[in-house]
C-alpha positions in Angstrom: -8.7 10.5 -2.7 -9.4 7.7 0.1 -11.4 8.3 2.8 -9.9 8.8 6.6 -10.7 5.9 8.7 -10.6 6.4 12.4 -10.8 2.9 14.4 -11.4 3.2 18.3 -9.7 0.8 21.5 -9.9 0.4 24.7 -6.4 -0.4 24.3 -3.9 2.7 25.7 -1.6 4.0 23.0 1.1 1.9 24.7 -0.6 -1.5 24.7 -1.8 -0.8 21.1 1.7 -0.4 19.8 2.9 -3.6 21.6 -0.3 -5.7 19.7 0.9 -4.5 16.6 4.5 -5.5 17.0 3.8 -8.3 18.0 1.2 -9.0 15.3 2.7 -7.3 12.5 5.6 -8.9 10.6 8.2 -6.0 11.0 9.4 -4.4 7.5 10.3 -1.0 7.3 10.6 0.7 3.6 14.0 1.9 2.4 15.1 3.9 -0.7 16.5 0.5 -1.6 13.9 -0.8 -4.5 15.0 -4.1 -3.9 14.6 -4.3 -0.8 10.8 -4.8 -0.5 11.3 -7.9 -3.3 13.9 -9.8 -1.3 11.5 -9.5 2.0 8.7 -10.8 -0.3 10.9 -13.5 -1.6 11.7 -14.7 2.2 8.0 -14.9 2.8 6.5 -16.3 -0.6 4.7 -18.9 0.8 3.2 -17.2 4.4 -0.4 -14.8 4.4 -0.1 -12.2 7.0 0.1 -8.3 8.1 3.7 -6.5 8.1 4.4 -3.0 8.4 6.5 -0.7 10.9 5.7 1.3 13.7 7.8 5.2 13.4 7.8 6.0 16.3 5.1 6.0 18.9 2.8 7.9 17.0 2.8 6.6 12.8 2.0 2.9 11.9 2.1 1.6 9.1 0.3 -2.0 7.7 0.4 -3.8 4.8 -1.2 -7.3 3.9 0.8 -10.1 2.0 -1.2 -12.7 0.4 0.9 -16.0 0.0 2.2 -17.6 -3.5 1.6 -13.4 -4.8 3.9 -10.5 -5.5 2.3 -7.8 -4.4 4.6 -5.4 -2.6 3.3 -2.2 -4.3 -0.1 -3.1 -2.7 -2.3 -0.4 -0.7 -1.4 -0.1 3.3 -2.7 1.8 6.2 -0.6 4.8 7.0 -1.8 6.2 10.1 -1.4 7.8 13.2 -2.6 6.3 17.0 -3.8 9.1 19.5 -5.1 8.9 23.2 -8.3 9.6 23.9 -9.8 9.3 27.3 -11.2 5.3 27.1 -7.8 4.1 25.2 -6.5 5.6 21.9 -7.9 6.2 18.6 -6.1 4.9 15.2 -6.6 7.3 12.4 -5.2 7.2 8.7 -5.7 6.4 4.8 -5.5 3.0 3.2 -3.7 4.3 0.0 -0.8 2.7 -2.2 2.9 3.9 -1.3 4.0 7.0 -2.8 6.4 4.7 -5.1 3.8 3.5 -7.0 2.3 6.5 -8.1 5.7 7.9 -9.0 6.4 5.0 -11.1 2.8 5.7 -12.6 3.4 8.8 -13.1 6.7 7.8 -14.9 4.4 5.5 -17.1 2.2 7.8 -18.0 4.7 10.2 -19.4 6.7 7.3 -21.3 3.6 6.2 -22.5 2.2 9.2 -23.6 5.2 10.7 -25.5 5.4 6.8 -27.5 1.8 8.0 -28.6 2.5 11.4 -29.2 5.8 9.8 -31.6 3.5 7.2 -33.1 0.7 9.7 -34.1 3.2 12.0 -35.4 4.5 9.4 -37.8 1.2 8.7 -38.7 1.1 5.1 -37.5 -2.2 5.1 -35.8 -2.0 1.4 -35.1 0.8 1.4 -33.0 -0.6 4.6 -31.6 -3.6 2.1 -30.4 -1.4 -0.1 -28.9 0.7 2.0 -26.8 -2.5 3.2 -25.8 -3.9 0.3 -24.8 -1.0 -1.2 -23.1 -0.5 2.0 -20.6 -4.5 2.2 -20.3 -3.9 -2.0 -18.9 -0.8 -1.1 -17.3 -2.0 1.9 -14.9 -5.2 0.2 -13.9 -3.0 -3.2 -12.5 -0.6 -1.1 -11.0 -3.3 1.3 -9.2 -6.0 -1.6 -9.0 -6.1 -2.9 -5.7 -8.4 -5.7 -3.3 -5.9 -5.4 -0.8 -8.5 -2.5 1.5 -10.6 -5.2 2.3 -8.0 -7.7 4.5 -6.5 -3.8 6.0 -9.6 -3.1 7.1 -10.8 -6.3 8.4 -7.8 -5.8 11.0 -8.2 -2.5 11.7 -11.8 -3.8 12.6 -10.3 -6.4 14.9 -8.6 -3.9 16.7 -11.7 -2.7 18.2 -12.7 -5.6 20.1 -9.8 -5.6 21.9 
């Protein structure tokens, strides 16, 4: 499980949430699938933070690398709170609950291939349907996206 990380400003609640819209590049998730591919098609060639404010409470920020596809990438889901010298942002950087549904979906796939292949006997193919969901689930839940998160969280503070 990730670890909370709790990031401290002198900025009130209010001023916070205007930075980050007016930092962040807005996207807000649907149930649409495709939607997340068409906004990463629009900006294929830009580096920066997007994400979504809910309301004046739960943020959301995400980091998008340019010439990459990485919309299932981990993000900051956390919530800003006023404390008495600003307001405190607290949350997880974690990948979207999509992704570990589809892994999850993977996994099960995956495993009843092997289960078919070792009941036939065929203990190669059992290998490779082995090997290709081991490769499969660590890209899709390997991530170096915490670093960039945290870095702005981190500039945040000297606000």
């Amino acid at each position: 499980m990730s670890r909370i990380i709790t990031v401290e400003t002198e900025l009130t609640p209010k001023k916070l949430c205007k930075k980050l819209d007016k930092e962040l590049t807005e996207y807000r998730p649907t149930l649409n699938i495709l939607s997340l591919g068409r906004f990463m098609r629009k900006h294929r060639y830009e580096t920066f933070f997007y994400g979504c404010r809910r309301d004046d409470k739960r943020v959301m920020i995400f980091h998008h690398q340019a010439k990459k596809r990485d919309g299932g990438t981990s993000g900051f889901f956390g919530t800003i709170e006023n404390t008495e010298n600003g307001s405190r942002l607290t949350g997880r950087i974690r990948k979207p609950i999509s992704a570990y549904v589809f892994a999850a979906v993977l996994s099960v796939v995956s495993l009843l291939f092997i289960l078919m292949c070792a009941g036939l006997k065929e203990y190669k193919a059992m290998g490779v349907f082995a090997g290709i969901w081991a490769v499969s689930l660590f890209l899709m839940l390997f991530d170096n996206k915490k670093k960039y998160i945290k870095a702005y969280l981190e500039s945040l503070k000297d606000e």
